[in-house]
N, C-alpha and C positions, 0 to 999 in steps of 0.2 A: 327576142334575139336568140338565136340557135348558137350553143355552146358546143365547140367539135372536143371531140376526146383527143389529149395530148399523146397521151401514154394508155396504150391498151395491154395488158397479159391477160393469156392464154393456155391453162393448162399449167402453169408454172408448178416447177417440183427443185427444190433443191434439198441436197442431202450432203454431209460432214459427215467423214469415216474418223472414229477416233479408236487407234487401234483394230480391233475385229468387229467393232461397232459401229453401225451406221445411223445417225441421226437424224431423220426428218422434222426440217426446219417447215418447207413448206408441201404441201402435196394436193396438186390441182386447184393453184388458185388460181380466180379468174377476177380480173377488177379494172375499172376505166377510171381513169381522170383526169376529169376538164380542165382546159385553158382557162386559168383564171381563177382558178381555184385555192384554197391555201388550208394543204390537211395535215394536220398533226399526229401524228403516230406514238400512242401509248401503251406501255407491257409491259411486263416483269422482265430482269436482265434475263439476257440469255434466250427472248422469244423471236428473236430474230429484225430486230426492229435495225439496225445497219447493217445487216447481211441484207435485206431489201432495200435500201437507201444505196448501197453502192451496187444494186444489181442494175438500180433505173438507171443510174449515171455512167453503165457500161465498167465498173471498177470490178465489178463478179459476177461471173454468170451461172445463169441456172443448172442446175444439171441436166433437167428436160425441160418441155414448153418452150412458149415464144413470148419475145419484148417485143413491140412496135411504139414507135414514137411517130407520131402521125402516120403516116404511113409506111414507111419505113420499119423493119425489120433488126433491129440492133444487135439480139443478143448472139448470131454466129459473124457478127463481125471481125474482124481482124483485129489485132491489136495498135496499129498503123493505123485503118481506119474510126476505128472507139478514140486515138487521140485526138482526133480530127473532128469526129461528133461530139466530143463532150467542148473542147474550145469554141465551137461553133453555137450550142444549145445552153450548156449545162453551165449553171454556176457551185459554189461549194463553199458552204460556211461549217466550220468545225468550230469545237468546244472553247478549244486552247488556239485558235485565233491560224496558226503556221504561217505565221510574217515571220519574213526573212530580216532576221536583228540584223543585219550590216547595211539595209535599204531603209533610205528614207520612207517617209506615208505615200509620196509621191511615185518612189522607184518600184514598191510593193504592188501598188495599184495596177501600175505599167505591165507588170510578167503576163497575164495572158495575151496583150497585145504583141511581142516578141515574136510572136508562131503565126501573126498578121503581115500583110502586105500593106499596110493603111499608111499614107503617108505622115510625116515626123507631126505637120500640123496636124492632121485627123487624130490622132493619137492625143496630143497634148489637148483635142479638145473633149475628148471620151475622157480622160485622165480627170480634167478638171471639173467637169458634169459628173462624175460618180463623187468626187471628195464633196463636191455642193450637196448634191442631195444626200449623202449622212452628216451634212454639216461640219466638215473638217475641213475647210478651204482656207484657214488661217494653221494648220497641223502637217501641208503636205511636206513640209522638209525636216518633220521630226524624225526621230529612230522611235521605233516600239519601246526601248527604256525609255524613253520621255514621254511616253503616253500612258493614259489610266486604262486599267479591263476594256471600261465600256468604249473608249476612243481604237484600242485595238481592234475590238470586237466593229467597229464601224470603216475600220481600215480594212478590213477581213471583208464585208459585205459587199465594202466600194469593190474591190478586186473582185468581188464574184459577180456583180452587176457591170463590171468596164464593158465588158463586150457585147453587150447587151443579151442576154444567153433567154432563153424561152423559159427556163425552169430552174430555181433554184433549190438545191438537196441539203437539210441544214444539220447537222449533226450533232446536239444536246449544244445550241447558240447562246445560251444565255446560263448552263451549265457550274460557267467560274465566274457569273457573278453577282452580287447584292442583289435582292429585290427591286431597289428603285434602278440601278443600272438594264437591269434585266428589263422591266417594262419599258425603257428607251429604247432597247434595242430591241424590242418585240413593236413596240408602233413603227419603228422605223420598217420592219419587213411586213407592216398591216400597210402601211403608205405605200411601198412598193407594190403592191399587191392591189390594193382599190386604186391607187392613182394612174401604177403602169401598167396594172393587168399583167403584174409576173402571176405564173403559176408557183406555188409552193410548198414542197413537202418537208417538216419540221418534224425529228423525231426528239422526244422528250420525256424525263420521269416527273417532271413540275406539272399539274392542274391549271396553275394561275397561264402559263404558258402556253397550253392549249387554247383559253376562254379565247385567244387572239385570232385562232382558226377561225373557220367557215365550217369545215367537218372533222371531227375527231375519230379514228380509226383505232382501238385497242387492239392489240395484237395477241393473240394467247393461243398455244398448244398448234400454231400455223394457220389459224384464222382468224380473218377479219370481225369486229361487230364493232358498226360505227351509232353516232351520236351527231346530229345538227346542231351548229349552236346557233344562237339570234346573234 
């Protein structure tokens, strides 16, 4: 079976001015990756490891080079247009979860649908298909104070899985919490990944966190050197 490449760059260069100083994060990188894929991105702080996680997802763009997302060109997008690609493609799992304390599990889940036309039914049923598959379908009318790390952290995934998005961007997921919570919510995005064929990019400073990938990418000094795992 022939795997197409999701996300291609091209030359990519970005640079941070601090003061009279300019830092190059990255310079002339070139990298593809597959549909279907789920890679992990590891480096010392400060190598650029979410300055690339929010460039694929259209949140920063390069200073030179080019983004494509299938075929598609993203990175001289409009900012009108990048909210539109990323609702439509992109899902987003952070550290510290960014559920809104005032929304139930249920109303949380709902926000990227808001910026859809889908009807009230289609919605309640994308709504209730993402709480199923992290397993929270007895949790949708809780507040985030009534839930633990790991149920937050799966109310966070459902939201970034409702709209069914191509690729998910996760940013240090399992971060704030326990080891045993952490491998719950690391099978649950290795499920999504073998069972629905999300693409996944997971940046992280945990080992055990990585073993979950397919390819591990270290990041250092603006370049790539990756590792397959079994």
């Amino acid at each position: 079976m022939t795997t197409e490449n999701l996300i291609t760059i091209k030359n990519l260069k970005k640079t941070h001015i601090k003061g009279k100083q300019a830092l190059n994060i990255f310079h002339d990188l070139n990298m593809h990756i597959q549909t279907g894929n789920f890679i992990a991105i590891m480096g010392p702080s400060g190598s650029g490891k979410t300055t690339m996680l929010n460039m694929l997802g259209g949140i920063d763009k390069p200073t030179s080079g080019e983004i494509y997302f299938k075929e598609d060109r993203i990175d001289n997008l409009s900012e009108n247009e990048l909210t539109q690609f990323r609702a439509m493609h992109v899902g987003f799992i952070f550290q510290f979860y960014n559920l809104m304390p005032m929304l139930t599990a249920y109303n949380n889940v709902e926000l990227p649908l808001l910026l859809t036309d889908l009807s009230k039914e289609d919605k309640i049923k994308k709504i209730k298909t993402a709480l199923e598959i992290v397993n929270l379908s007895d949790r949708e009318s809780h507040y985030p104070r009534e839930l633990s790390g790991g149920q937050m952290q799966r109310v966070a995934i459902a939201r970034a899985i409702v709209s069914n998005p191509d690729i998910l961007l996760c940013d240090e997921p399992t971060g704030d919490l326990d080891r045993e919570t952490a491998n719950e919510i690391l099978g649950v995005l290795k499920l999504l990944n073998e069972e629905l064929n999300k693409t996944i990019i997971m940046v992280t400073h945990d080992p055990e966190a990585a073993r979950y990938s397919k390819l591990t990418l270290h990041l250092d000094k603006g370049e790539f050197n990756q590792k397959e795992l079994s």
